[in-house]
C-alpha positions as CSV (number, residue, x, y, z in Angstrom):
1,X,0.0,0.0,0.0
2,X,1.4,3.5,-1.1
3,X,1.5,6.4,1.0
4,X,0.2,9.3,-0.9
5,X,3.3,12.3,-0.8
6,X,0.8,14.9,1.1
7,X,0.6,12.3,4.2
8,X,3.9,11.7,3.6
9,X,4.9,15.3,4.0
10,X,2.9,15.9,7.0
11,X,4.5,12.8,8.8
12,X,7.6,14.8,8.1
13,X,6.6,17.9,9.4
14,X,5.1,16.7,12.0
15,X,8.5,14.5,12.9
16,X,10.4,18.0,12.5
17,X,8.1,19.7,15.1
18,X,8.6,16.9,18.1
19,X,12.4,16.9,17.2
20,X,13.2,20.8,17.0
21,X,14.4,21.3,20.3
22,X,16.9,18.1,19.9
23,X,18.0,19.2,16.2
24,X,18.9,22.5,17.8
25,X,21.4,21.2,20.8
26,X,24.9,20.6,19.7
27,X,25.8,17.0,20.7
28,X,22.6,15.8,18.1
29,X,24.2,18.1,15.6
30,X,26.8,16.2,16.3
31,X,26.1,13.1,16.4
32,X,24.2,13.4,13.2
33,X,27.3,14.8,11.0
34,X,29.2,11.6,12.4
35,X,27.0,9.3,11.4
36,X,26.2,10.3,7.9
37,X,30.3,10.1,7.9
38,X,29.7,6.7,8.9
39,X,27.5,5.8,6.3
40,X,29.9,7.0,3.6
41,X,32.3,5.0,4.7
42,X,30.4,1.8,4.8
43,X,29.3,2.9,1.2
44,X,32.6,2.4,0.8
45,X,33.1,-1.2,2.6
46,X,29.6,-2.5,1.2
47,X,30.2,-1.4,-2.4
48,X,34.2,-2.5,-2.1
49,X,32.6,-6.5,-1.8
50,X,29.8,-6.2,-3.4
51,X,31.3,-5.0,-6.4
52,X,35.0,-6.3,-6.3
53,X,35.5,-8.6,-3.7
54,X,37.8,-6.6,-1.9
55,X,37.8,-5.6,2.0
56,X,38.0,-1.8,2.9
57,X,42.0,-2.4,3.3
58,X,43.0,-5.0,1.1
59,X,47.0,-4.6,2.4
60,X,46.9,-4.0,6.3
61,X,50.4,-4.1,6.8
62,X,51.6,-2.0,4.4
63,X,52.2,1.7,4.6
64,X,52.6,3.6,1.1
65,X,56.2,3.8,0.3
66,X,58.3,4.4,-2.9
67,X,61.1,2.3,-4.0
68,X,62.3,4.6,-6.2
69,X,62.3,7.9,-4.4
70,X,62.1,10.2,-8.1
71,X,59.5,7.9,-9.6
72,X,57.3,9.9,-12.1
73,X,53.7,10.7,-10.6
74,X,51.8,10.5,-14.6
75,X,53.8,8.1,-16.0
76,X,54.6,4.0,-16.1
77,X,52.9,1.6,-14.0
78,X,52.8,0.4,-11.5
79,X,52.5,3.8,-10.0
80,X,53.9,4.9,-6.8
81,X,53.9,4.8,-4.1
82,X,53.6,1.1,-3.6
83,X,50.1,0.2,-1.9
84,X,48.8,3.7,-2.5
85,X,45.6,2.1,-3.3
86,X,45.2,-0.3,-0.9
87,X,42.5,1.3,0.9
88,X,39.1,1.7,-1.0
89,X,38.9,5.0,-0.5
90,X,42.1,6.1,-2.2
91,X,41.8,6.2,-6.2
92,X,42.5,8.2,-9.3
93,X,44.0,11.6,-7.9
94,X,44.6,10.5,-4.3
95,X,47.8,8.6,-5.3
96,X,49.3,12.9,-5.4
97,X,48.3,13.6,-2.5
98,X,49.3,10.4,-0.6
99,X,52.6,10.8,-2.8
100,X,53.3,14.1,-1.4
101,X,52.9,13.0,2.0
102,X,55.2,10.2,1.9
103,X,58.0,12.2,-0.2
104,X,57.0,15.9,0.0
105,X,58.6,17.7,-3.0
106,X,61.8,16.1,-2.9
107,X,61.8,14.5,-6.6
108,X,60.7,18.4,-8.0
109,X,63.6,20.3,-9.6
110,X,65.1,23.1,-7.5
111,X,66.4,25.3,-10.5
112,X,63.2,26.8,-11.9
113,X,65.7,28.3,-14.9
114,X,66.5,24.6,-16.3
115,X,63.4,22.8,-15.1
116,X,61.0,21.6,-17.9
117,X,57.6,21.7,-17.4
118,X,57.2,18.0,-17.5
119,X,59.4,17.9,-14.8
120,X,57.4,19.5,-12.5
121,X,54.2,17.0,-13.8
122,X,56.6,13.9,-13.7
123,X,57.1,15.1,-9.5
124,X,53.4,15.1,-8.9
125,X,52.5,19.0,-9.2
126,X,49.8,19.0,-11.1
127,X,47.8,19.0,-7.8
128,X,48.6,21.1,-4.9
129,X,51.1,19.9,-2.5
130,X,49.4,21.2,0.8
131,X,46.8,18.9,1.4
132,X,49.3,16.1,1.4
133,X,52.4,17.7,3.2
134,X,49.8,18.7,5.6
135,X,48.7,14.4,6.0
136,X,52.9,13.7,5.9
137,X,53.1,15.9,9.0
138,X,50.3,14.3,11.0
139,X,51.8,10.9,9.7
140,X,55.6,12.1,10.9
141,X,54.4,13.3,14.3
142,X,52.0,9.8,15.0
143,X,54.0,7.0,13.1
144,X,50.7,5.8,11.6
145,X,50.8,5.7,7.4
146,X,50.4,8.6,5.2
147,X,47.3,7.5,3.7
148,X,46.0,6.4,6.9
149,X,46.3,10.2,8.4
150,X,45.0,12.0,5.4
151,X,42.1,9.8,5.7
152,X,41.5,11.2,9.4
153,X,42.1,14.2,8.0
154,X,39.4,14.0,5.8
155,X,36.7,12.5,8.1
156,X,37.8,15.7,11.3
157,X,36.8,18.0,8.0
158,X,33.7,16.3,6.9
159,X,32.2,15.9,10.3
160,X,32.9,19.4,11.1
161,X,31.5,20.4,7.1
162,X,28.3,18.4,8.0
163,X,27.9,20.2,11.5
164,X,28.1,23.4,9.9
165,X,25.3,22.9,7.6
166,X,23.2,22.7,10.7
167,X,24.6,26.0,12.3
168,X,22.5,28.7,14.2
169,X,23.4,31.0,11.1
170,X,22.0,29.0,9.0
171,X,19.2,28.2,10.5
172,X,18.1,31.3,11.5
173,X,17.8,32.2,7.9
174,X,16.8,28.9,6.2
175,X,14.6,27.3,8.9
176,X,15.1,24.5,10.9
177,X,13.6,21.8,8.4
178,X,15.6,23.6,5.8
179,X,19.1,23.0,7.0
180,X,18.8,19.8,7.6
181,X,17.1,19.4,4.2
182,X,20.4,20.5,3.3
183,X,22.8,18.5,4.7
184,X,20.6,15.4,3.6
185,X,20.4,16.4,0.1
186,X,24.5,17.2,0.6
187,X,25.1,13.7,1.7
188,X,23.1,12.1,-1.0
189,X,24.5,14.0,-3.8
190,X,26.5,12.0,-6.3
191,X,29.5,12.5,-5.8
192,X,29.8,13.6,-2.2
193,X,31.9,10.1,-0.8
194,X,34.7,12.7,-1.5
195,X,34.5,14.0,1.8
196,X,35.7,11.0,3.4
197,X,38.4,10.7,0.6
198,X,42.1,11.4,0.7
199,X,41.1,14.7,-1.5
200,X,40.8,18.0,-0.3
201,X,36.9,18.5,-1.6
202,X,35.7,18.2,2.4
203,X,39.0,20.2,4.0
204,X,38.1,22.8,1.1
205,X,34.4,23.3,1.7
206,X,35.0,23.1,5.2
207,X,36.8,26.2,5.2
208,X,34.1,27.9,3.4
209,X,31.2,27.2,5.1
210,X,32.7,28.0,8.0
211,X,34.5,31.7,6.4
212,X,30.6,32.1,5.2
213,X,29.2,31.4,8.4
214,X,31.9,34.5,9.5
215,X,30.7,36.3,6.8
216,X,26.8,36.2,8.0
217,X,28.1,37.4,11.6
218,X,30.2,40.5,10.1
219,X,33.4,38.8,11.5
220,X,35.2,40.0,8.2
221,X,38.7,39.3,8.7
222,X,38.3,35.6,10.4
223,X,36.2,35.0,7.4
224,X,38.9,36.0,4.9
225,X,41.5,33.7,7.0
226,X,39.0,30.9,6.4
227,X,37.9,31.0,3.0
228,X,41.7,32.3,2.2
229,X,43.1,29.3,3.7
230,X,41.0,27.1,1.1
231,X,42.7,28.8,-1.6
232,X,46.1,26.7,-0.1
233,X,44.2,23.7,-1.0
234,X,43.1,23.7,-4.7
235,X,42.9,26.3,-7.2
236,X,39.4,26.3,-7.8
237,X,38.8,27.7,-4.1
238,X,40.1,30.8,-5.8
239,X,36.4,31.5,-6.8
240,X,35.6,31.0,-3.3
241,X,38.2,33.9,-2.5
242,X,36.9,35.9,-5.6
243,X,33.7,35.7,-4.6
244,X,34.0,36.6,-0.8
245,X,36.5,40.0,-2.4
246,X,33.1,40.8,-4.3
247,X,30.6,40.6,-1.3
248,X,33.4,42.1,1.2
249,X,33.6,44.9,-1.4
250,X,29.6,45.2,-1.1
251,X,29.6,45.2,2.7
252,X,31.5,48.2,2.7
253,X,29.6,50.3,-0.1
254,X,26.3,49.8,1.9
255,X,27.7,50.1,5.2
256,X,29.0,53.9,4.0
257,X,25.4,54.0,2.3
258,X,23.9,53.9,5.7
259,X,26.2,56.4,7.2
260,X,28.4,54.2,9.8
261,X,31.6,55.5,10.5
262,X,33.4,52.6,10.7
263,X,31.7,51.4,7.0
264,X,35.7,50.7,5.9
265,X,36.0,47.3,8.2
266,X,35.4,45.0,5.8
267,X,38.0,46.5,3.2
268,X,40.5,45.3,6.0
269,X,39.6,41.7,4.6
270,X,40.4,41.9,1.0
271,X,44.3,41.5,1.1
272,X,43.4,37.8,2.8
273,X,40.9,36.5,0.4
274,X,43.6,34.7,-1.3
275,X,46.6,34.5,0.9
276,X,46.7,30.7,1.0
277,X,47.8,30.7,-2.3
278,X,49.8,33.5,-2.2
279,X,51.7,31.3,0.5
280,X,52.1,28.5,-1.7
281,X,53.0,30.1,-4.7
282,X,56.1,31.3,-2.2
283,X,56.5,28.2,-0.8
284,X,57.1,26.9,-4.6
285,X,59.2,29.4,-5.3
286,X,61.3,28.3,-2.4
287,X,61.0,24.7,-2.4
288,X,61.4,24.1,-6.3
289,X,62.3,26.9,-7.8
290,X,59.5,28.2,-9.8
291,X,56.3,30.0,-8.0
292,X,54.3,29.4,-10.7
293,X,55.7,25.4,-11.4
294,X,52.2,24.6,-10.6
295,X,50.8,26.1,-13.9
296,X,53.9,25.1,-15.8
297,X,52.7,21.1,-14.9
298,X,49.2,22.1,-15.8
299,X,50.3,22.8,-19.1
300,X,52.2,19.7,-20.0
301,X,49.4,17.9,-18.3
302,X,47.1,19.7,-20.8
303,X,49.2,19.3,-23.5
304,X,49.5,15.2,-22.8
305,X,45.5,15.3,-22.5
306,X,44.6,17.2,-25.8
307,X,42.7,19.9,-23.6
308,X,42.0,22.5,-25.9
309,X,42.0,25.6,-23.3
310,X,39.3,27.2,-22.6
311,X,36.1,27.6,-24.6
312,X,33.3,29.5,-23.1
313,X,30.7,28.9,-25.8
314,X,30.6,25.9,-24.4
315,X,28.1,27.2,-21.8
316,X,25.1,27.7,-24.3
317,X,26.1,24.7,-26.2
318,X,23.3,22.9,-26.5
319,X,24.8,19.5,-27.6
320,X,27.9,19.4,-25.3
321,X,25.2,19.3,-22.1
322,X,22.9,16.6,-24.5
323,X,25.8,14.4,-25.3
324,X,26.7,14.4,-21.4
325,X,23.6,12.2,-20.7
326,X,25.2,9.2,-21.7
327,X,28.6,10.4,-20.6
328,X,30.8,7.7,-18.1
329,X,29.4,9.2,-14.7
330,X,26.0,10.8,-16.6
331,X,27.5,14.0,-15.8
332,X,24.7,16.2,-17.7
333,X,21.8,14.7,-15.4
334,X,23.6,16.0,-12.2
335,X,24.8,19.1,-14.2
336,X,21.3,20.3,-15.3
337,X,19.2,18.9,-12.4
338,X,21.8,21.0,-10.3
339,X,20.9,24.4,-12.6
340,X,17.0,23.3,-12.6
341,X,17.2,23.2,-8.6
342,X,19.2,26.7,-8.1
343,X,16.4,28.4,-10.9
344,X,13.8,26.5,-8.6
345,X,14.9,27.6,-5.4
346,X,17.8,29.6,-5.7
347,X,16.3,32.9,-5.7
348,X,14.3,32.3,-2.2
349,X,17.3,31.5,-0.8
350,X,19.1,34.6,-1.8
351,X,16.0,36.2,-0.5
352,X,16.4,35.1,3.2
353,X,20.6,35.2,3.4
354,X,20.6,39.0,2.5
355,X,22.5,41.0,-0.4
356,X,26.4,40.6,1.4
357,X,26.2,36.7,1.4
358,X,24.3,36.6,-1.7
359,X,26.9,38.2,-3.7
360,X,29.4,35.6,-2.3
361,X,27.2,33.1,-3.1
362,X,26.0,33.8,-6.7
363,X,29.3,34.6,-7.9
364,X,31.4,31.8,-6.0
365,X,28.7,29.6,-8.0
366,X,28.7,30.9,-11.4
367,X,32.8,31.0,-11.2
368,X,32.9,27.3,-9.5
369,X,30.1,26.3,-12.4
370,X,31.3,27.4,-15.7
371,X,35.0,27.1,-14.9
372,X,34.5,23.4,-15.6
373,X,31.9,23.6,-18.0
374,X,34.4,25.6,-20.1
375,X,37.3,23.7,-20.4
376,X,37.8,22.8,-23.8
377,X,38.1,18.8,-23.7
378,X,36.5,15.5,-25.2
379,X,36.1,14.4,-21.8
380,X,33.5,15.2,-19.0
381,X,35.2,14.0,-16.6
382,X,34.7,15.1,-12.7
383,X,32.3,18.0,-13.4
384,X,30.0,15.6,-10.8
385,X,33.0,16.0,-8.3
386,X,33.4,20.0,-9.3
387,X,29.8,20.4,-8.8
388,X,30.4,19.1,-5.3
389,X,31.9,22.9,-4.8
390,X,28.2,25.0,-5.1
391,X,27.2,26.1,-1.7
392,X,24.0,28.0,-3.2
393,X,22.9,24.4,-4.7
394,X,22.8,22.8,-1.6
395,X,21.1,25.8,0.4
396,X,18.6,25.4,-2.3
397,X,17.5,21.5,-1.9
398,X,17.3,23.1,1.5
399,X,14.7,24.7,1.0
400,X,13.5,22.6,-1.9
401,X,12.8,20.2,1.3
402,X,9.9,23.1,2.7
403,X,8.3,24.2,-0.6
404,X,8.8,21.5,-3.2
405,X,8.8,18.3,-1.0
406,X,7.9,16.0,-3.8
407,X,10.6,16.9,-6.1
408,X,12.6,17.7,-3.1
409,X,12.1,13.3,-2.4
410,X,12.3,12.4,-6.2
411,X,15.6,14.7,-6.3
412,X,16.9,12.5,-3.3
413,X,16.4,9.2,-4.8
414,X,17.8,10.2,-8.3
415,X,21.1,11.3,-6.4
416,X,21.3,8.1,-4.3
417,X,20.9,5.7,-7.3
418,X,23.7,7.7,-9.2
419,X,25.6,8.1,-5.9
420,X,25.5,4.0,-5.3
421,X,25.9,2.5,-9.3
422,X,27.7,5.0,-10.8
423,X,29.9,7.6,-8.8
424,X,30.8,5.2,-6.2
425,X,31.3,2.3,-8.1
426,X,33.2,4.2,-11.0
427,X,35.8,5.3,-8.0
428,X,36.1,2.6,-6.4
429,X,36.7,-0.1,-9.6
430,X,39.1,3.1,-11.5
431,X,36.4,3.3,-14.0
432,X,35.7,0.0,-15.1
433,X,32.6,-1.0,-17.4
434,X,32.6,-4.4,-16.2
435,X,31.7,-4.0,-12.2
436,X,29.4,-0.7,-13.1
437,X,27.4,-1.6,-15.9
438,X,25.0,1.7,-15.1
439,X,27.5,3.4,-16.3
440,X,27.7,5.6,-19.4
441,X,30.0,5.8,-22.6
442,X,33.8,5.4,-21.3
443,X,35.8,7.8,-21.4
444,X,38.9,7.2,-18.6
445,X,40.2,4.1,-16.6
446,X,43.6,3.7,-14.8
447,X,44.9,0.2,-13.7
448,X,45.2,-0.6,-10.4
């Protein structure tokens, strides 16, 4: 027997009414984010035997290592180091980041002058080192293995990320029901097992959230430290730093418009918006040589891809996004369902948050959006895991959860089946056809 979707709805509410004083307390906020951590990880554990027969650590006792010290990072296999893999939740790109916490930069040139740009690719900087030094540290100071700490890593950020989304400021503007709306529809999206991953997607977005949070409390420079600091991890979070220049910017135009004396506070901010990268383009130019070696092994990368650069036209291309349904992870049903949800919702949640977060908001989504979108390439691959990056998306299944419950529900359930038989099992098995057969044309796999 069916339950029709109005009963359904007010089983809901009325669940949300007897358990609002509990939501609200910090240990159930808690408790909650821990859990859903949980649950990703036996995602992980249940998908690793159902779908290869392999346990959650299929090498117990062995730590990552490299037996040759200067082994490439993108080329030959087997790829280093040695056992980088043997944990289900380390695949594709988290062999760099485990790489650079068992060696660090040692195998990068020092002599920026004679260094070729492969060189800098062959040593693993393609991806930012700081996520993984940061892992090497904690892996130095405790003895445990490298992967093992940026794993911990990764969960301490995702529990705090999922506590966050819960947060009075949040709250206060969205509604109770709302936020938690929110973090369920966060947890369920495809791609969002990357949070308990040795990648930086969690550490990044929980920097953020929490420099937004700052942001809705007027605590301008603590806000720029935060969201700055994510700017150290990847160089996507630049939009997140672009995007909180342009609402700091905004703060302090309608702060003098209202005749406050001290309207200039927020300019204080600016100069941090990006000073994690700043750091690490320093810390480059130090360590190896070259500030900039990062883009120098994006363009070999680029050139040993085929990526054509960027082509914006792209955005209004009409068969690129229809082609991108049958795509290996059927990137263009996340990608437009993601747009459909932001024009559902989007503007309502703009509405409550106020012009100052707004502008962070809108623009840290259109930059984090079409940044991927336009990259001039055959391939598809990750805008799933880039569309991870879209606060406003999120805020607005939010409240998709209060005024659209239905598609709110059918949204949920398209995400999980896409999250479970493709995402998952496409990360787990390196892309292979034969133990995801939902999956979509091929277009990538790496060996083991």
């Amino acid at each position: 027997m069916t339950v029709p979707m109005t009963t359904l709805r007010a089983q809901f509410d009325e669940l949300g009414r007897r358990l609002a004083p509990l939501a609200r307390t910090p240990w159930f906020r808690l408790v909650v984010a821990s859990l859903i951590v949980i649950c990703h990880l036996v995602a992980f554990s249940r998908a690793g035997e159902s779908r290869l027969g392999l346990p959650f650590n299929s090498a117990p006792g062995h730590a990552p290592y490299y037996s040759d010290p200067d082994a490439s990072a993108v080329r030959g296999y087997p790829r280093q180091p040695h056992y980088w893999s043997r944990m289900l939740v380390s695949r594709w790109d988290a062999q760099h980041y485990i790489g650079f916490a068992v060696r660090g930069l040692t195998s990068c040139p020092t002599n920026g002058k004679t260094a070729t740009d492969l060189e800098y690719l062959d040593c693993g900087l393609n991806w930012f080192a700081t996520f993984g030094k940061a892992g090497g540290i904690v892996a130095d100071t405790t003895g445990i293995a490298a992967d093992t700490a940026l794993l911990l890593l990764a969960i301490l950020a995702a529990i705090i990320l999922n506590y966050l989304w819960t947060s009075k400021a949040i709250t206060e503007r969205l509604g109770q029901l709302e936020a938690y709306g929110t973090l369920i529809a966060f947890n369920l999206f495809p791609s969002a097992f990357y949070i308990v991953t040795p990648y930086t997607e969690g550490v990044t977005l929980a920097l953020v959230i929490a420099g937004f949070l700052c942001l809705l409390r007027e605590r301008w420079i603590l806000s720029a430290l935060l969201v700055g600091a994510s700017t150290a991890l990847r160089l996507t979070a630049g939009g997140f730093g672009v995007a909180l220049g342009c609402a700091l910017l905004y703060a302090a135009w309608d702060r003098h418009r209202a005749g406050k004396s001290d309207w200039y506070k927020p300019l204080y901010a600016i100069p941090l918006v990006m000073w994690g990268l700043v750091v690490y383009v320093i810390v480059l130019k130090l360590s190896v040589g070259d500030g900039f070696a990062f883009f120098r092994a994006q363009a070999a990368f680029a050139e040993a891809q085929g990526d054509g650069g960027w082509a914006f036209s792209r955005l209004i291309d009409a068969p690129f996004y229809l082609r991108g349904f049958a795509s290996q992870h059927l990137d263009s049903i996340v990608v437009v369902g993601t747009f459909a949800v932001i024009a559902l919702t989007g503007r309502e949640v703009l509405r409550r948050f106020g012009r100052t977060a707004s502008i962070f908001l809108v623009v840290a989504a259109v930059l984090l959006a079409c940044a991927p979108l336009a990259i001039d390439r055959s391939q598809y691959w990750g805008l799933n895991r880039y569309f991870l990056l879209l606060p406003l998306a999120f805020l607005a299944m939010g409240v998709m959860a209060r005024k659209h419950f239905a598609v709110y529900v059918l949204w949920l359930a398209l995400c999980a089946a896409l999250y479970w038989h493709v995402e998952l099992c496409s990360y787990i098995s390196q892309g292979n056809p034969g133990a995801c057969p939902c999956m979509g044309r091929l277009e990538f796999t790496m060996p083991f």
